[in-house]
C-alpha positions, 0 to 999 in steps of 0.5 A: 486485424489490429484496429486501434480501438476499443474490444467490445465484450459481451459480459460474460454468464459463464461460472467465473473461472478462478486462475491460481496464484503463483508466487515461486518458480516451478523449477520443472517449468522454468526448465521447459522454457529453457528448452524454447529456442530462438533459431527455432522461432526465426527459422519458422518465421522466415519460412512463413515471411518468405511464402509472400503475403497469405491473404485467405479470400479476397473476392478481387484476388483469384484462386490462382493468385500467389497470395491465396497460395501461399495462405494454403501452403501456409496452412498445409506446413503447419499442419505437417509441423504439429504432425511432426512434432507428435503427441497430438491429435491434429486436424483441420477445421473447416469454417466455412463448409458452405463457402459459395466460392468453391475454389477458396474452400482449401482456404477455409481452414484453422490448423487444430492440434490437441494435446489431451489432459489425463486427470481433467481431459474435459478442461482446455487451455487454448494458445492462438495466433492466426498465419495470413495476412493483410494484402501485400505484407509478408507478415513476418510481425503480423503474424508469423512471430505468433504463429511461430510462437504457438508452434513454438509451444507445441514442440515443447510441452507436447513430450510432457503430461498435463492434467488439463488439456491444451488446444494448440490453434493457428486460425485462418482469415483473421485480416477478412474479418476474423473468421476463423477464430469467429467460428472455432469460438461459436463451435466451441460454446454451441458444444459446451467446450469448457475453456479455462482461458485463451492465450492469444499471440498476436504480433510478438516481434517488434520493439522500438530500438530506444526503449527497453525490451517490454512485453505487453497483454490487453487490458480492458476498459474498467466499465467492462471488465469482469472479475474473471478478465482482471483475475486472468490478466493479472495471473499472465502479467505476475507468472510473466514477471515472475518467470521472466524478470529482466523482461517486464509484462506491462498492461497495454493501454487499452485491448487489441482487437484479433481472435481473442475478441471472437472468443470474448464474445462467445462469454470465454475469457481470452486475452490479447497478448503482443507488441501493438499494445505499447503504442501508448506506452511507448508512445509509436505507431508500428512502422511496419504494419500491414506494410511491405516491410514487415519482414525480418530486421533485427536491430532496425526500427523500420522491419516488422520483427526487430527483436527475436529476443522478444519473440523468445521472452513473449512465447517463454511467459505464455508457455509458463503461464500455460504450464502453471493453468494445465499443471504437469502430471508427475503422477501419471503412469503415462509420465513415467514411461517418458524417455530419458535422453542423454547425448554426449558430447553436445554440442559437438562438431562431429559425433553424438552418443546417445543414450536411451533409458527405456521403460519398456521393450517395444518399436524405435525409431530414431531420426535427425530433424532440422529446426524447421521439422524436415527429417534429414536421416533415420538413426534406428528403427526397430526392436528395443529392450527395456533399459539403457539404448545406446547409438553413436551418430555422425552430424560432421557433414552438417552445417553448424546450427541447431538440429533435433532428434525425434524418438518415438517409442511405443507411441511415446515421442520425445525430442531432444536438441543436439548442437553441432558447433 
């Protein structure tokens, strides 16, 4: 729910949060950006466009309607994609317990997947973007590229350790009044949950085929800024700079209205960070919002995603901005008994070695996954030594394209791209 209008924030009365500045790239976080993949995003994008519409309750629409459907399929997948992805703690969160249409109840749900810090556990980073949609759009700008976006995310910082914790959080109901997002942000500050910021994806996927690619974040009206919003708009736009030079990060012209407004409300500094808030800038209206075209057309004015480039540049500065707030822990113990991975030839068109570096004796299992999450064949399972694991594995009956290897090992899980050309 994008609504061409002015955030309305409550001034905020928590202890002002102070947000580092970065000045030079982290070369182990320009690293985790390299490994976002742009078949990944579309893949997830066209399996949530090609669902149909995803409206969570519309008291006009059944329970049996394809819409409210989908919004449950839609919930149930994404749930399964952080379970797959591994690392975290993963549940849904129910925001509507007294719902008094008991068939929608299945509906009432935000996706929740927690990957806990190990020096400041207590401190959390939230990235965000809601999966349904507006009536009779198949959201594939609004808002499965955010959604995308988020997962996107999971699956690459989850193999890692940070020392504050990570929320990574897909809300329900945001085109019917943003409800999701409305109740996670009141649970989390009736709880006293100390979140630092939230990063909100919303919309990550278009650009006018005459203007330069341009990321955009809110800006807020100067009569209601506080120190704290300013400090974190600008930490976004400088790591996003910096990071991602060719691809500027502009301040929009005015704030967008979604999840981060619930969470500006309960006095937690959020930000909304997507395509709409170039409209001034730029000078357009979005042709596709909320409309039946909001589908995937690269290179098209009238789609709704016409740049996966931009969806790649919007979730690789988020991800580095939230790799520099958590802080990667070298010091870990638990980082050191990370899996090194190395695979030979790749790409490769019809076998893969792969070596393991274990830390540790323990349990393997190995598997092939596609893009989408879906194990298509187990490599190993069983008893490992410590030291150096080797497997010769055959991708010549696959189709070309980009697949991932999920190792899990004494509770540890990694991922690693194999390539078949």
């Amino acid at each position: 729910m994008k609504k061409l209008c002015i955030i309305l924030l409550l001034l905020c009365t928590q202890v002002a949060n102070s947000f580092p500045t970065v000045t030079e790239i982290n070369p182990a976080i320009y690293s985790l950006m390299q490994q976002v993949d742009i078949d990944s995003l579309e893949a997830k994008i066209r399996y949530l466009q090609d669902l149909g519409p995803r409206t969570r309750i519309s008291y006009w629409l059944g329970p049996d309607s394809n819409s409210f459907q989908n919004n449950i399929a839609a919930k149930n997948w994404l749930h399964q994609q952080y379970l797959d992805i591994g690392n975290l703690d993963v549940y849904f969160h129910h925001f509507l317990p007294n719902e008094p249409f008991g068939e929608f109840y299945d509906s009432a749900m935000n996706v929740v997947a927690v990957q806990k810090g190990t020096v400041y556990p207590d401190e959390y980073i939230i990235v965000c973007g809601h999966f349904d949609t507006a009536l009779n759009t198949p959201g594939a700008d609004d808002n499965a590229s955010g959604t995308s976006g988020v997962s996107e995310i999971a699956r690459v910082l989850s193999p890692h350790y940070f020392k504050r914790s990570i929320i990574y959080l897909n809300t329900n109901g945001e085109e019917r009044g943003i409800s999701g997002a409305s109740i996670f942000a009141h649970y989390c500050r009736a709880n006293n949950i100390n979140i630092l910021g939230v990063f909100n994806l919303d919309m990550i996927g278009y650009n006018p085929i005459d203007k330069p690619l341009t990321m955009f974040y809110a800006n807020f009206p100067d009569n209601l800024h506080t120190h704290t919003h300013r400090a974190f708009a600008k930490y976004f736009g400088d790591v996003a700079n910096l990071y991602l030079p060719d691809i500027p990060a502009m301040l929009g012209a005015d704030g967008g209205a979604g999840d981060c407004t619930m969470f500006n409300m309960n006095d937690y500094i959020a930000m909304y960070i997507g395509d709409m808030l170039g409209r001034k800038y730029f000078e357009y209206m979005h042709p596709c919002y909320h409309q039946g075209c909001d589908i995937i057309g690269i290179g098209k004015e009238y789609a709704g995603v016409n740049s996966m480039e931009l969806v790649k540049a919007y979730t690789q500065a988020t991800l580095a901005a939230i790799a520099e707030l958590a802080e990667l822990d070298f010091d870990s113990i638990e980082y050191e008994k990370m899996i090194n991975c190395f695979l030979s030839p790749n790409p490769t068109n019809s076998t893969v070695t792969m070596t393991l570096h274990l830390k540790d004796v323990g349990n393997l299992t190995v598997t092939l996954n596609n893009i989408l999450g879906q194990e298509l064949f187990e490599i190993y399972s069983g008893f490992a030594n410590a030291g150096n694991f080797t497997k010769t594995f055959s991708v010549e009956a696959l189709p070309k394209g980009v697949y991932y290897l999920k190792i899990s090992h004494n509770g540890k899980m990694q991922m690693a791209k194999v390539i078949k050309k």
